[in-house]
N, C-alpha and C positions, 0 to 999 in steps of 0.2 A: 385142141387144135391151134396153132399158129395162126395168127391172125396176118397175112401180108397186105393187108392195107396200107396205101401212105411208104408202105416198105420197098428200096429198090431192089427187086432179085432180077435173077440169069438164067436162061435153062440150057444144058447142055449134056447130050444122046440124041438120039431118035427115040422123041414121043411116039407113043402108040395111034393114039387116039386122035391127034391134031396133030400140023404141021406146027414148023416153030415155028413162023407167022402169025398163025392162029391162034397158038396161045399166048403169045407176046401177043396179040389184040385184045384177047379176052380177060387177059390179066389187066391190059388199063381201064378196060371197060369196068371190070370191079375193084377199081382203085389201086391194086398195084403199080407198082413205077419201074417197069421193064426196061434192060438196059441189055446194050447187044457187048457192049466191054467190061469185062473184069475190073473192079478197083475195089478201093479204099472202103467204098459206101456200101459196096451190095450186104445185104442181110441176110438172103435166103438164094441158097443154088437151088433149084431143080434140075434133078438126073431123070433122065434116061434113061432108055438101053445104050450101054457103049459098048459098043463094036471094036474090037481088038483080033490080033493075028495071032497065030496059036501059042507063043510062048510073051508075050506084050502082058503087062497086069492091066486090069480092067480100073483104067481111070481115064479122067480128063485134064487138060492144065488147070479148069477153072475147078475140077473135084480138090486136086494137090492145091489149090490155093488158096479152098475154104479150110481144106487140113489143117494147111498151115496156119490159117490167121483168124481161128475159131470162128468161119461160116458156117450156120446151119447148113444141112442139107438135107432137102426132102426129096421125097422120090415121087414120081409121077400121079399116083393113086393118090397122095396126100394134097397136091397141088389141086388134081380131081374134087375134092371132098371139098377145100377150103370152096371153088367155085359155087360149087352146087351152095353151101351154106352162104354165103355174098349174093348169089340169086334171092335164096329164101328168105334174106333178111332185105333186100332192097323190094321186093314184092309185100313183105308184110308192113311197108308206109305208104 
């Protein structure tokens, strides 16, 4: 598992499960360093669902710009898991 602590990421689709508010809060709450612009520093994208029109490929500018510039990218269920394990470890001190 990817540890995003300490680490700046981005999330970009429609989350399922939260708003992107929500997890941009919950992400600092468990140490992430959530950032609403694209640069230099992010580490980790979180995808979503991206929503496209019927002939569009299914991406984002910030998916095309981890592409390009060797960003990890996780997808929602993984972002899910790191939380729940960052619960479990701040509860067992």
């Amino acid at each position: 598992m990817k540890d995003l602590s300490q680490q700046p990421i981005i999330f970009t689709g429609k989350l399922n499960s939260l708003t992107r508010l929500q997890a941009q809060q919950l992400a600092a709450m468990l140490g992430a360093f959530p950032q609403t612009n694209m640069n230099q520093k992010i580490k980790y994208v979180i995808a979503g669902q991206i929503e496209q029109s019927m002939f569009e490929i299914l991406t984002t500018k910030k998916i095309k710009y981890a592409e390009t510039h060797s960003v990890e990218i996780l997808n929602e269920s993984e972002f899910l898991k790191w939380c729940i394990w960052r619960l479990q470890q701040k509860n067992s001190f």
